[in-house]
N, C-alpha and C positions, 0 to 999 in steps of 0.2 A: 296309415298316413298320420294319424294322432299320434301314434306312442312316438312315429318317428322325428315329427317336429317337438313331441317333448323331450326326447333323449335328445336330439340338437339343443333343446335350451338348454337343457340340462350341462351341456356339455362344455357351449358357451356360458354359462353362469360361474361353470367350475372353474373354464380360463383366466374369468377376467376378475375372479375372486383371488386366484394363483399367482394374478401378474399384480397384486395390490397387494400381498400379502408379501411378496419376495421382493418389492421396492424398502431398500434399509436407509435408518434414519443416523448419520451422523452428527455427534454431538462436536461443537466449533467452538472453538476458544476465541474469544479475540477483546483485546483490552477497548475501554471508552473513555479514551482518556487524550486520543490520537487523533485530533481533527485534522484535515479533510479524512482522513482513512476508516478510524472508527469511533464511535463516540456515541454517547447515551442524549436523547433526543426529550421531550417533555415529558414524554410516555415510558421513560426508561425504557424503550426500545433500543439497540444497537440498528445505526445506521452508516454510510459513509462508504468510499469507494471501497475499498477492503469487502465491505457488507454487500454490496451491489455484485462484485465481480461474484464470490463462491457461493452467492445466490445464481447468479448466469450459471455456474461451473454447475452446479447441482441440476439445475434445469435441464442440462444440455444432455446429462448421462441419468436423466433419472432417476436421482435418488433426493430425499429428503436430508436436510439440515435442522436441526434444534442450535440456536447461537444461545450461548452463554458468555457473559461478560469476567473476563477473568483477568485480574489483575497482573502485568507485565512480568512483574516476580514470582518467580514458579510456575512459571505458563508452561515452560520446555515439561517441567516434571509431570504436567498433565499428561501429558501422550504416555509416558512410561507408566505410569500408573493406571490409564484405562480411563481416567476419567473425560478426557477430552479425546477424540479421535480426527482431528483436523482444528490447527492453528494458523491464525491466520490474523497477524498485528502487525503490520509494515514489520515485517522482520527481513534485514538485510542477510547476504546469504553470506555465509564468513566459511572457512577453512574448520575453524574451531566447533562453531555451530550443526557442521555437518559430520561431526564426529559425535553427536548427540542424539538426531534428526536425522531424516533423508526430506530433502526437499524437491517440491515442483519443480517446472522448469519455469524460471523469471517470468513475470509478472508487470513489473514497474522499475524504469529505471531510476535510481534512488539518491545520484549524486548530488553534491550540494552545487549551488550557483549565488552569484553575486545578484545583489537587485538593490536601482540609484533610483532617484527620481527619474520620471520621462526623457527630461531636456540634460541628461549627465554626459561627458563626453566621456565619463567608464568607458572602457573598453577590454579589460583583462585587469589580474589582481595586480600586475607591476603599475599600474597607473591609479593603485589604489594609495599608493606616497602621498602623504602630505593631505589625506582626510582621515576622519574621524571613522572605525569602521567597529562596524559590530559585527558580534561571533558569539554563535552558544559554548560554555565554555565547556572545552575538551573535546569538541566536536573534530570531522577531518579540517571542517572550514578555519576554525583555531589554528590547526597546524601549518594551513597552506600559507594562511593571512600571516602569522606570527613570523613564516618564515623571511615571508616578504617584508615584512616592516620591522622584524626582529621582536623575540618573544616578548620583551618587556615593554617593549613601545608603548607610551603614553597614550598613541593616537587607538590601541586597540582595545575595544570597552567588550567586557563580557558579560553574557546574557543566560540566566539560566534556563531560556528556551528560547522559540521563535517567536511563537507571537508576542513578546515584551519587546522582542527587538523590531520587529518589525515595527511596533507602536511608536515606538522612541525615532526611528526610519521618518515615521508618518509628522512625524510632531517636530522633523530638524536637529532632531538633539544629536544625530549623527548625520556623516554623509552617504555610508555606504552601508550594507550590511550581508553577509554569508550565512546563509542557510539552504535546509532543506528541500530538495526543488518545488518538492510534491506541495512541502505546504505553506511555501513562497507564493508558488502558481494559485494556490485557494486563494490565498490573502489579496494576490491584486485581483482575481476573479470579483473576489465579493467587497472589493474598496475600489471603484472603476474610477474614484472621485481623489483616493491618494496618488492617483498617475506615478503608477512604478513600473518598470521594466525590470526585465532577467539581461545577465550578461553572462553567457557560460565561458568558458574556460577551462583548456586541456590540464591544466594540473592540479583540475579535482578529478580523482579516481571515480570511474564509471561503477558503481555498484549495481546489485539487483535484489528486489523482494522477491520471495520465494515464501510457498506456501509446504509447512510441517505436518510430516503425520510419525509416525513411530518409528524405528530404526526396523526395514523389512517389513513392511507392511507395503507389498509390493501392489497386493491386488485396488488396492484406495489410492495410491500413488496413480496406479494406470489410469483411473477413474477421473481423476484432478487433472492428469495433465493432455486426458483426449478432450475431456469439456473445454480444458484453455484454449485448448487447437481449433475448437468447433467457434466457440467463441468470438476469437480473432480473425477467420474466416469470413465469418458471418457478418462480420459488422458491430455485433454488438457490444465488444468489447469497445471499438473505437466511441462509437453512443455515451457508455459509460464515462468514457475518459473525457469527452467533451462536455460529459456534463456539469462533473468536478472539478475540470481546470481549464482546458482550452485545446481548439482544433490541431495544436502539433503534435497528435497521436504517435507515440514510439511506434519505432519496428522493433518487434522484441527479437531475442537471439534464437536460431534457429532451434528445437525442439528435439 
């Protein structure tokens, strides 16, 4: 009865030392530079929804994450070289990009959207005529806007990012402004006192974030995108998104 409850411990000691031992740890890229998504915290930690969700994804299948903050240029070349084994920086999924990469399946919808004050009678970019609008320059919001009011339009101020325009937004120096949804929604999240509204509009182009890992690295792909499934099933993806911007949780596209 002894030796046989020791060769049971034994045996279980050996499982659960096996199943600790074959849990792998992937190393994550992801810039801090990207608020709401990702961004370096007091502790130079990486935090932000980005950081939230493939800490879920990781959770969900199992496996261990190491996040490394890696600057936006030469993020792609990490995966080919080995040094990074999963990217993950609000990276929109492009034609071009997936000729480099194989990516997730969508994540976050990424298009840009108009945002007035509360009380604007905004309604679409054609009744964006005859105010004052901001645009990150070069962005798609630049294009859609420009077309609308004509490139060179006086009325259209350009921004070399969002939150300078959205400041400018806050302070009247404009009347309208186009950006990024994701981090539109942060801004009036954590400004409930700028009273802004979103106004979207079909001709901005529906994009998607999508999470990188190396061209054929089939078996970590599978890994990423059953945790996303489990994820969004479960709730806790929604959890996440309500924590960083607000209760109109996307449907993401079918998997």
């Amino acid at each position: 009865m002894f030796k046989s409850l020791v060769l049971t411990g034994c045996l279980l000691s050996s499982l659960i030392t096996s199943a600790y031992a074959a849990q792998t740890t992937y190393v994550v890229g992801s810039g801090g530079t990207y608020r709401p998504f990702e961004y370096e915290n007091s502790q130079k930690q990486l935090e932000g929804f980005d950081i939230d969700i493939i800490k879920a994804i990781a959770k969900a299948e199992n496996f261990d994450i190491k996040l490394v903050n890696t600057p936006w240029e030469g993020i792609f070349a990490t995966l080919n070289s080995g040094d990074r084994d999963i990217i993950i920086s609000g990276i929109t999924i492009t034609d071009k990009r997936k000729a480099m990469v194989d990516f997730s399946a969508p994540y976050f919808p990424a298009e840009q959207s108009i945002v007035v004050p509360a009380d604007s009678k905004v309604n679409s970019v054609a009744a964006l005529k005859g105010l004052k609008v901001g645009v990150v320059n070069s962005s798609t919001g630049d294009i859609v806007v420009s077309d609308a009011l004509g490139k060179n339009s006086t009325d259209i101020k350009r921004f070399d990012n969002t939150p300078l325009m959205l400041q400018e937004l806050a302070e009247d120096g404009i009347g309208a402004a186009v950006g990024d949804v994701g981090v539109v929604k942060y801004y009036i999240k954590s400004h409930p006192e700028k009273a802004l509204k979103l106004v979207p509009d079909s001709k901005f182009e529906r994009q998607y974030f999508g999470i990188a890992v190396a061209k054929d690295n089939t078996e970590l792909l599978g890994k990423i995108n059953a945790g996303l499934k489990k994820i969004v099933a479960d709730g806790t993806y929604a959890k996440i998104y309500e924590t960083w911007f607000d209760k109109n949780v996307p449907t993401l596209p079918a998997q």
